[in-house]
DSSP file (Angstrom, degrees, kcal/mol; ACC not computed):
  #  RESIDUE AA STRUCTURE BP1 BP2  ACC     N-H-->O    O-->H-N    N-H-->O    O-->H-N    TCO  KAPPA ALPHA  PHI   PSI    X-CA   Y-CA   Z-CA
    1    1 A X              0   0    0      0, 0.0     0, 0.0     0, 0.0     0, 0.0   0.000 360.0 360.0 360.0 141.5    8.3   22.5   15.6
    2    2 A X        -     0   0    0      1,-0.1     2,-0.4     0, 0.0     0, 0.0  -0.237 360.0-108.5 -81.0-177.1    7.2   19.9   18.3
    3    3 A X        -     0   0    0      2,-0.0     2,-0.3     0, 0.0    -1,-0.1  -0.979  30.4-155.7-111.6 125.4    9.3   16.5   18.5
    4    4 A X        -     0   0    0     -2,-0.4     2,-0.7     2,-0.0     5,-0.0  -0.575  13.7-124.9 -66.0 130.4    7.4   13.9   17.4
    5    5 A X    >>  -     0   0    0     -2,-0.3     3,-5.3     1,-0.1     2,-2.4  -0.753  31.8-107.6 -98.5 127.8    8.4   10.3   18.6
    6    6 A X  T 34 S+     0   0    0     -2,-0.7    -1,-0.1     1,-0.3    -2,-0.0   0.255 116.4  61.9 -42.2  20.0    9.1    7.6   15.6
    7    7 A X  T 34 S+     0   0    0     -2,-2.4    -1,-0.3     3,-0.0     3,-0.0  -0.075 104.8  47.8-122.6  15.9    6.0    5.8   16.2
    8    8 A X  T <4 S+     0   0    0     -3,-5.3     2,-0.3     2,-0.1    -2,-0.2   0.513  95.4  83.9-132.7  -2.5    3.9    8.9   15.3
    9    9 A X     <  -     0   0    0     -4,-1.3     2,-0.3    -5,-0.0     0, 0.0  -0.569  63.9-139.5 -96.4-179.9    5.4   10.0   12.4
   10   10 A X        -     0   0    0     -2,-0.3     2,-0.4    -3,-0.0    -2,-0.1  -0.731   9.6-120.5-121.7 161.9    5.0    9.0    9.1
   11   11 A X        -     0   0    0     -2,-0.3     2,-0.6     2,-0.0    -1,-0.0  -0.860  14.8-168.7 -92.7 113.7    6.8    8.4    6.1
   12   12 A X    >>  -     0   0    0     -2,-0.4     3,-4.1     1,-0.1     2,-2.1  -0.575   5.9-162.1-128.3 110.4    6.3   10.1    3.1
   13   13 A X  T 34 S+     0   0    0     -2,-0.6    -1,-0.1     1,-0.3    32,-0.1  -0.183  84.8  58.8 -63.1  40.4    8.2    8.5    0.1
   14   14 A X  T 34 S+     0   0    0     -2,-2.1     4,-0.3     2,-0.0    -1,-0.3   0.186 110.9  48.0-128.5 -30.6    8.2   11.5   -2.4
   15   15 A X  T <> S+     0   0    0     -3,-4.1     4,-4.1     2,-0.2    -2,-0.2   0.926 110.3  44.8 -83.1 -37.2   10.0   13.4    0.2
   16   16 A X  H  X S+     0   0    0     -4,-0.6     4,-2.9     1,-0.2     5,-0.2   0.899 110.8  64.8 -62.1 -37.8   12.7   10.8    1.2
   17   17 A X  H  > S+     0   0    0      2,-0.2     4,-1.4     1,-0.2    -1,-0.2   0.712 103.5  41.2 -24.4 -53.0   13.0   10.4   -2.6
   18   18 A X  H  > S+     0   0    0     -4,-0.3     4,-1.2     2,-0.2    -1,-0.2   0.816 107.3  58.0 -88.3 -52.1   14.1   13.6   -3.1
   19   19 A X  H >X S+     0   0    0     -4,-4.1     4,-1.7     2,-0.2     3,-1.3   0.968 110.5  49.7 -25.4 -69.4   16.4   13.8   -0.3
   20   20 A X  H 3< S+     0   0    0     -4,-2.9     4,-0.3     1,-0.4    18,-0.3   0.739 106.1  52.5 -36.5 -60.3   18.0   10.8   -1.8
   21   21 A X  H 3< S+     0   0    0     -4,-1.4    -1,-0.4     2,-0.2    -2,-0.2   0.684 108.1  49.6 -60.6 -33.1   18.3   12.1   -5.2
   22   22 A X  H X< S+     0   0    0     -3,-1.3     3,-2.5    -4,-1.2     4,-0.4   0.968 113.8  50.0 -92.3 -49.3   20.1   15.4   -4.1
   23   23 A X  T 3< S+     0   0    0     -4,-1.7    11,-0.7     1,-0.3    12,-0.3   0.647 111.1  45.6 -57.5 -17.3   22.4   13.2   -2.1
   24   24 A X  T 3  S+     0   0    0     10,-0.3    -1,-0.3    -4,-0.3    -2,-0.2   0.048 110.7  61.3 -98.5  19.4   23.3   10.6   -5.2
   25   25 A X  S <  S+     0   0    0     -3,-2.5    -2,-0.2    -4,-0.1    -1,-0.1   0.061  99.2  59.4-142.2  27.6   23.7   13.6   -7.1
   26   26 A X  S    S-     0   0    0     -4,-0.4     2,-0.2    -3,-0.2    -3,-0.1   0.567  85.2 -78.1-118.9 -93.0   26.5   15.1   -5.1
   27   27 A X  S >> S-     0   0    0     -4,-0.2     4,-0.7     0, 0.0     3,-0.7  -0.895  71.2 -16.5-135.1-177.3   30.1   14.1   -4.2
   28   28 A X  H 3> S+     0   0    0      1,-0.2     4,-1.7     3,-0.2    -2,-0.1   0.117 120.1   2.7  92.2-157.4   31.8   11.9   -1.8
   29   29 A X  H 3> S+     0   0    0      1,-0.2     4,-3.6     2,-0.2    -1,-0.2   0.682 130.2  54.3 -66.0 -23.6   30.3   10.5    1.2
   30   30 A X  H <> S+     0   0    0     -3,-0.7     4,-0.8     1,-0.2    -1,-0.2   0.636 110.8  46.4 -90.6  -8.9   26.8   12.0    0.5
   31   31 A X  H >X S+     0   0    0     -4,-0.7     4,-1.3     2,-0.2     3,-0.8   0.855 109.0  58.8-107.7 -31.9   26.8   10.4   -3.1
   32   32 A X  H 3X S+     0   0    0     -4,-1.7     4,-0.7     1,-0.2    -2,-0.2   0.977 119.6  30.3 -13.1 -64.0   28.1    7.0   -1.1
   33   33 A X  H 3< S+     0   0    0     -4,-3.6     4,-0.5   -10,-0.1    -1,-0.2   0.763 117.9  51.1 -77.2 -13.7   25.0    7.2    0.9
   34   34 A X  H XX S+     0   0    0     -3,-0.8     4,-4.2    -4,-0.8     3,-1.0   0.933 107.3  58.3 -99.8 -40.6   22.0    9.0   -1.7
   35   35 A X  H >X S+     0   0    0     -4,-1.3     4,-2.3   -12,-0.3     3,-1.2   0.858 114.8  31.4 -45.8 -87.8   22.9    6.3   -4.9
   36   36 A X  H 3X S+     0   0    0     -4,-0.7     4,-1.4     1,-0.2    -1,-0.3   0.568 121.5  51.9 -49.5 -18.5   22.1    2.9   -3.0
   37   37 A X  H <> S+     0   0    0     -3,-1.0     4,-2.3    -4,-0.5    -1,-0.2   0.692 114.3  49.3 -97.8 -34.2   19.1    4.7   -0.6
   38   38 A X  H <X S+     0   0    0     -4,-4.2     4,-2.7    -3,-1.2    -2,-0.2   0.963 107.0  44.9 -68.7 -39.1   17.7    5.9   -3.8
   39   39 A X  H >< S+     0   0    0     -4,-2.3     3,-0.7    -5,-0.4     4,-0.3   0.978 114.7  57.8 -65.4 -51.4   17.7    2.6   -5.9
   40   40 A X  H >X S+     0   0    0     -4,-1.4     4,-2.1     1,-0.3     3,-1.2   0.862 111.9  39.3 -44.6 -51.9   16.1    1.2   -2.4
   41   41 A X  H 3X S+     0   0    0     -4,-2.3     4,-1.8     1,-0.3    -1,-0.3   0.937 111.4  54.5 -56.1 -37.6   13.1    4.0   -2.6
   42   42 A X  H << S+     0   0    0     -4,-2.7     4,-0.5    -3,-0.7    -1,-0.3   0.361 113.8  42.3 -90.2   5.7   12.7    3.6   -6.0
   43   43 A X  H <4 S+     0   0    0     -3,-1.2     4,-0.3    -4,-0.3    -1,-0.2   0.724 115.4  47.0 -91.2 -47.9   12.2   -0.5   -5.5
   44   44 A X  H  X S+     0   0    0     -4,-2.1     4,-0.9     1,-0.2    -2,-0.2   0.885 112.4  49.3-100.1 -35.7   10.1   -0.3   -2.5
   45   45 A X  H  X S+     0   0    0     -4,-1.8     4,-0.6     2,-0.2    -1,-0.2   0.874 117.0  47.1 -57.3 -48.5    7.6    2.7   -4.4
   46   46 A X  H >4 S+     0   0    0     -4,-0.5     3,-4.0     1,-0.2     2,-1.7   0.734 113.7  45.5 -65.2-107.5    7.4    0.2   -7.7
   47   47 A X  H 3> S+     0   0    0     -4,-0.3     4,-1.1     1,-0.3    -1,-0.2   0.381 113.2  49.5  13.8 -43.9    6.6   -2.7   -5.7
   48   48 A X  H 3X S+     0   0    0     -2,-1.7     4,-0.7    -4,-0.9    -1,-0.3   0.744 112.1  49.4 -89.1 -17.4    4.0   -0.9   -3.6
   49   49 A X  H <X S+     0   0    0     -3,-4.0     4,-1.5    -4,-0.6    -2,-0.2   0.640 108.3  48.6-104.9  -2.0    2.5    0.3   -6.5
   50   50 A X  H >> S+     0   0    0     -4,-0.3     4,-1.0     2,-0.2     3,-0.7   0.889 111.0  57.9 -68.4 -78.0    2.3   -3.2   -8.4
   51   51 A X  H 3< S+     0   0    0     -4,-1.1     4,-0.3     1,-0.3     3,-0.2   0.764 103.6  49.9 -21.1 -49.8    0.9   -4.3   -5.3
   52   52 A X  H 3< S+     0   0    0     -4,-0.7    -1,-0.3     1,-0.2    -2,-0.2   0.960 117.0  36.6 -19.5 -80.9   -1.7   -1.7   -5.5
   53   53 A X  H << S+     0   0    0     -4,-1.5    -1,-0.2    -3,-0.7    -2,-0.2   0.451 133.6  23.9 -63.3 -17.0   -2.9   -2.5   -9.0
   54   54 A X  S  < S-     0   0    0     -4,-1.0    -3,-0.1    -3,-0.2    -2,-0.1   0.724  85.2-130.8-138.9 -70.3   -2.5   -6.0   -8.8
   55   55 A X        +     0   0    0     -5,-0.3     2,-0.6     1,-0.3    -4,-0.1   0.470  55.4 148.1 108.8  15.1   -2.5   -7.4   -5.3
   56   56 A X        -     0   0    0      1,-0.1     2,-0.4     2,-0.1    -1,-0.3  -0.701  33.6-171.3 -81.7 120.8    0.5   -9.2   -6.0
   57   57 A X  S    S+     0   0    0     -2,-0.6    -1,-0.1     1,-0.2    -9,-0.0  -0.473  83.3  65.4 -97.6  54.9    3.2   -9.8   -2.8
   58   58 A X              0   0    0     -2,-0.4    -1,-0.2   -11,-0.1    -2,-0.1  -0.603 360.0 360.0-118.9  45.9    5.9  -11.2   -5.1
   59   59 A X              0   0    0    -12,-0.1   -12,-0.2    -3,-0.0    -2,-0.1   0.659 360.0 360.0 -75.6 360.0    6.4   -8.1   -6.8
């Protein structure tokens, strides 16, 4: 796989999502880090999708 530089890839929140979730839903350090990074995805995905529908930026 080539290497990509962080200003040409893209994000795609369904995957990080999922990442998250296997990490809040294991032990430890990994459940430290996937609980709070998930509630963060799952804010920023609602929000983006009120925005959508809506066109409101004080979602």
């Amino acid at each position: 796989m080539p290497h990509l530089s962080l200003k040409r890839c893209k994000l795609c929140w369904g995957h990080l999502n999922r990442g998250l979730a296997a990490h809040a839903d294991s032990l430890g350090v990994e459940k430290k880090f996937g609980e709070p990074g998930l509630q963060v995805c799952v804010r920023v995905v609602w929000t983006s999708e009120v925005f959508e529908h809506t066109g409101d930026q004080g979602a």
